[in-house]
C-alpha positions, 0 to 999 in steps of 0.5 A: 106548581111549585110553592113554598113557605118559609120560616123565620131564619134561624142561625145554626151552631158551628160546623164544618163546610164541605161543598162550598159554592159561595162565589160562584153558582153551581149549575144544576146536573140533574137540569142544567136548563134550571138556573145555577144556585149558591150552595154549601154543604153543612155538617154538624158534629153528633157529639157537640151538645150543641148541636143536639139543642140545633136539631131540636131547633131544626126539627121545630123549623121542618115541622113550622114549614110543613105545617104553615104549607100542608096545614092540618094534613102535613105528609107522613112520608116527606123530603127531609133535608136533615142526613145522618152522615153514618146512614147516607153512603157512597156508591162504595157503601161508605158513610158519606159523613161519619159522626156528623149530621148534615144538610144541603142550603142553597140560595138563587143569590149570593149569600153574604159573608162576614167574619166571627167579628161580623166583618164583611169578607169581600174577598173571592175563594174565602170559603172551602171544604173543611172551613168552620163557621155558622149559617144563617138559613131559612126552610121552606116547605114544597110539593112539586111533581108528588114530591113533598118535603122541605128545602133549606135556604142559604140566607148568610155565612159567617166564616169562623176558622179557614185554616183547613188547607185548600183543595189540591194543597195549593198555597195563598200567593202570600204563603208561598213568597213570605221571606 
């Protein structure tokens, strides 16, 4: 049986998308019997000041779920939905994200989306890899199948820089018939 606690949200420090599934849900691989999620991949720079006062803030979050769920028998051993992108490779033995920490978020319904004036984008296709912004995000702690650990939910984005040029280098309609 599945269950889980959640946290009160938090709001994560500026980073980078990767993996944006924002206006359509992703199915799910592994089983596609599961419903499709929303989902976006965030990476957070290691250098950034910042981002070490977040993970210290994230860390607190793991620890709330774990022991709001586990109580006073939280699991050594746990999922933990935070990834050292040096240390987590590809198949080639490629760090997947260097200098960067990261984490999958994902939500059953699509997560609202403003921009850095907190503007509603109501626009398709505003998000994709290599676009900057926050998240707003909640964790939860689970133990299905044996498995313990704690899932990051996508609650909201804030769109901060989309000049990352778009997948397969296509133009916006605008760019490519500007006079």
């Amino acid at each position: 049986m599945t269950q889980k606690t959640f946290k009160v949200q938090m709001i994560t420090n500026e980073g980078e998308f990767q993996w944006a599934f924002v206006d359509k849900p992703k199915a799910n691989a592994a089983d596609p019997s599961k419903p499709p999620k929303y989902s976006i991949t965030f990476l957070m720079d290691k250098k950034n000041p910042t981002t070490k006062k977040k993970l210290i803030e994230v860390d607190a979050c793991i620890s709330d779920a774990l022991e709001k769920f586990f109580g006073d028998k939280k699991p050594a051993k746990f999922h933990n939905p935070i990834k050292d992108g040096d240390i987590e490779t590809d198949a080639n033995g490629v760090p997947k994200y260097p200098n960067n920490w990261y984490f999958e978020a994902k939500s059953s319904t699509k997560p609202g989306l403003v921009d850095a004036d907190r503007n509603e984008i109501l626009e398709a296709n505003a998000v994709w890899s290599g676009c900057r912004g926050r998240l707003s995000i909640g964790f939860g702690a689970y133990d299905v199948s044996s498995t313990k650990g704690v899932t990051i939910y996508l609650n909201n984005i804030q769109l901060l820089n989309n000049s990352a040029p778009r997948p397969g280098g296509r133009k916006p309609a605008e760019e490519d018939f500007d006079d």
